[in-house]
Legacy VTK file of the C-alpha trace (Angstrom):
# vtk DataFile Version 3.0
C-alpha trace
ASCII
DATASET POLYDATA
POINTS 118 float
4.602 22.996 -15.363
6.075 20.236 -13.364
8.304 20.242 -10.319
12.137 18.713 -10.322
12.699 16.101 -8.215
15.668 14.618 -9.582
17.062 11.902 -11.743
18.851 8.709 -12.109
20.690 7.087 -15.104
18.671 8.187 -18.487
15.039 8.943 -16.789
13.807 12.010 -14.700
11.864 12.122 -11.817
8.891 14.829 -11.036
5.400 15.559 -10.096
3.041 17.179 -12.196
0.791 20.004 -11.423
-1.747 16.800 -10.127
0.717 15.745 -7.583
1.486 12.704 -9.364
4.757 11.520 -9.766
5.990 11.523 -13.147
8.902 9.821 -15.081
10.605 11.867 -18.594
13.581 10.404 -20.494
16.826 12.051 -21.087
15.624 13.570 -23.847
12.274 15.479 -22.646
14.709 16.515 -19.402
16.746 18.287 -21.434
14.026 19.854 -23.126
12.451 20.978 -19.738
15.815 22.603 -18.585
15.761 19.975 -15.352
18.538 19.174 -13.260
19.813 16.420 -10.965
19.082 16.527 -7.119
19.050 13.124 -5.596
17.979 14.212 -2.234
14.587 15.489 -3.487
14.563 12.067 -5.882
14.342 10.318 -2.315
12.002 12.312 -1.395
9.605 12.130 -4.354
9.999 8.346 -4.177
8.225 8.031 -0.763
6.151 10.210 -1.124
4.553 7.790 -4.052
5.471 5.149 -2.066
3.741 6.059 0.816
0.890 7.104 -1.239
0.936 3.738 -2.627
0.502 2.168 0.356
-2.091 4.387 1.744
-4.267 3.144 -0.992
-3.618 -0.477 -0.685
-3.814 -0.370 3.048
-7.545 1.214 2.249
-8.835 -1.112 -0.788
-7.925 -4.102 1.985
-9.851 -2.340 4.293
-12.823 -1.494 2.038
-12.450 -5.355 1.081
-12.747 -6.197 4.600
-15.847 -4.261 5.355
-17.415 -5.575 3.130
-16.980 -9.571 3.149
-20.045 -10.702 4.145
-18.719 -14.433 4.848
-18.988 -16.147 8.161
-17.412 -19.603 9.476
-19.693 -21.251 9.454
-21.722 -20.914 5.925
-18.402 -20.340 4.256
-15.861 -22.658 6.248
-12.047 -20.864 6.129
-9.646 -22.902 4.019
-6.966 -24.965 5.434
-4.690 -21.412 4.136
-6.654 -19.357 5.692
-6.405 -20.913 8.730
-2.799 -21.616 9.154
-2.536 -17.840 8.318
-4.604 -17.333 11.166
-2.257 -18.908 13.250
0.807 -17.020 11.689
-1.091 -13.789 12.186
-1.687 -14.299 15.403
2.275 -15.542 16.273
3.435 -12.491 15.363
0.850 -10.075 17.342
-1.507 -11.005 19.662
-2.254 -7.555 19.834
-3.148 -6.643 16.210
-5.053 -10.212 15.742
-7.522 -9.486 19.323
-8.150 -5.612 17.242
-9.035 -7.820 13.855
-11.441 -9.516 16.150
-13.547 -7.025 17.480
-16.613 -6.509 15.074
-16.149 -9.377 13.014
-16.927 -12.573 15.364
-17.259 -15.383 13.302
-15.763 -13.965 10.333
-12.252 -15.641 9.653
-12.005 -14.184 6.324
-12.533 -10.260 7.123
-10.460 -11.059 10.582
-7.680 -12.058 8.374
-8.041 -9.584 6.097
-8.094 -7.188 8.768
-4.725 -7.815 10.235
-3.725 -7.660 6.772
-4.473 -3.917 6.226
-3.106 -2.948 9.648
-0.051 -4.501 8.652
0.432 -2.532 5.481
LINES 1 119
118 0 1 2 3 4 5 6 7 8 9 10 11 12 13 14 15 16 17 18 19 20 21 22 23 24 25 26 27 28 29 30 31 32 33 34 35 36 37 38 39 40 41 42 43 44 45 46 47 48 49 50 51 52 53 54 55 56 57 58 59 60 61 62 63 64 65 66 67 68 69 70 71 72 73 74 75 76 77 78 79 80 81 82 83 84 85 86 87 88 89 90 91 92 93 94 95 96 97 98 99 100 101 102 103 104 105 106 107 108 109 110 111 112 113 114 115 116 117
């Protein structure tokens, strides 16, 4: 049996006994006795929205770990580079923390900064 978390318009919001969050129409609410309560809707939303980031912010750094590319027998693109340069505008900090392991990698440095921004 799934858990209520709420509903908007002509759809239902829940999680199943997996944990995921789930989506019924008006008509399979009212078969599951369900009721409105937007403040747990909320919640169930960030919940999968957090979740959903967790997982992207992990596939970029699994991607990361593994790029095997370096500078200089894979030159960055002209894009990569002026993202570079953005990425490092808007933290010094998070670009010099990309850095460390991956000297002479622009690709997984970029693609670090990327995860710890998500």
């Amino acid at each position: 049996m799934a858990l209520n978390f709420g509903q908007s318009g002509d759809a239902l919001v829940g999680i199943d006994e997996n944990g995921t969050i789930v989506l019924w129409n008006s008509a399979a609410a009212a078969l599951l006795g369900r009721r409105f309560d937007p403040e747990l809707a909320r919640v169930a939303a960030g919940i999968e929205l957090r979740g959903g980031l967790t997982a992207l912010e992990a596939a970029a750094r699994r991607t990361a770990h593994v790029l095997t590319l370096d500078g200089v027998g894979t030159p960055p693109s002209s894009e990569l580079l002026a993202l570079w340069q953005r990425q490092r505008e808007l933290s010094e900090v998070v670009t010099a923390r990309a850095t460390e392991g991956a000297p002479g990698q622009p690709h997984r440095r970029a693609l670090n900064v990327i995860a710890e921004r998500i």
